[in-house]
N, C-alpha and C positions, 0 to 999 in steps of 0.2 A: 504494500500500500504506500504511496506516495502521499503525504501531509504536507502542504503550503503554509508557511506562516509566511503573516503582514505585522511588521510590529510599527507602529506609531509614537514615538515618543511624545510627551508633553508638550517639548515646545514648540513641535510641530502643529500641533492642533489649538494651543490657546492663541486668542486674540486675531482670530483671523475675520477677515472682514466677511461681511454678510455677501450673503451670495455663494457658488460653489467657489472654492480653491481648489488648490493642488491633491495635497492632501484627500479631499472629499472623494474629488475623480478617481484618485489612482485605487481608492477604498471601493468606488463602485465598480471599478472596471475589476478589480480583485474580485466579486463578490459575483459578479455577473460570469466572469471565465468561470467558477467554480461552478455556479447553477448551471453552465454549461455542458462542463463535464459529467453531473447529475452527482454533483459532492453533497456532502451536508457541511454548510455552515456555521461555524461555533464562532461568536465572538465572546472574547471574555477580556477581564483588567485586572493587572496587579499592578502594586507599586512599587517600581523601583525601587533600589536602593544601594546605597552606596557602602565601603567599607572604610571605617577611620582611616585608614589611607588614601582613601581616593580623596575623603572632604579634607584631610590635611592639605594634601597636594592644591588641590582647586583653591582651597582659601588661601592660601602661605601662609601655613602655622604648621606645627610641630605633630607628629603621631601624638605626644604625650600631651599638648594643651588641648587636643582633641576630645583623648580619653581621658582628663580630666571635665572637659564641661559636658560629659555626656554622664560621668558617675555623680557631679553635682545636680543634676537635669536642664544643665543652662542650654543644653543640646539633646534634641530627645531622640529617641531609638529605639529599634527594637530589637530583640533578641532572637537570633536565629543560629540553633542548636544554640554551643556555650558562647557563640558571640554575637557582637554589637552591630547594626547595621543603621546607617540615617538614610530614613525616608528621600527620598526626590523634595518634596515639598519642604520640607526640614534645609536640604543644602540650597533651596532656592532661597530662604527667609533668610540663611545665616548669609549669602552670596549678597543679595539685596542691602542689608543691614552694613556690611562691610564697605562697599560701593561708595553709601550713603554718609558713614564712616569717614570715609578716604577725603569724597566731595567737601564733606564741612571740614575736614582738617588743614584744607588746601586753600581754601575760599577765600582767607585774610592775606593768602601768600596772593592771591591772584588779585585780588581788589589790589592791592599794593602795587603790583606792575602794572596795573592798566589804569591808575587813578594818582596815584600818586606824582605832585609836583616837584621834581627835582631840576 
């Protein structure tokens, strides 16, 4: 038996404008080739998830302040077998936050070079 997966990540699908996209189409044209061939169609969702090393990596912080704000709950997770995994949505808030982080920490440096009379 041959099984087709289509996997869809998140970011492909949020925030897409009304009307069909990409996305949508290649989802219908997937979905029609299969009732062609006289498949059955399963869709189903899980939530990704990452491993403390991949969110270390993507944020620029350390394996171990990772797994320290995930044992405090500053970072939430879940447990699959004996270890730690963060959600997708979990590294987008902590990704976002950082960003946002970064932008006001920089803002006075940049007011400064573009206002400032010297």
């Amino acid at each position: 038996m041959n099984t087709q997966v289509m996997t869809l990540a998140p970011d492909a699908v949020q925030g897409s404008p009304s009307g069909e996209s990409v996305w949508e189409r290649a989802l219908i044209d997937f979905v029609r080739g299969a009732s062609a061939e006289g498949k059955t169609i399963v869709v189903s969702t899980e939530v990704a998830t990452l491993t403390p090393d991949e969110v270390a990596r993507g944020l620029n912080l350390s394996r171990s302040t990772v797994s320290r704000r995930i044992a405090d709950g500053t970072i939430q997770s879940v447990k699959v077998g004996n270890r730690h995994h963060v959600p997708y949505p979990e590294y987008r808030r902590l990704w976002k936050d950082s960003m946002t982080g970064a932008v006001a920490a920089s803002m006075d440096d940049i007011e400064a070079k573009l206002f400032d009379d010297e």
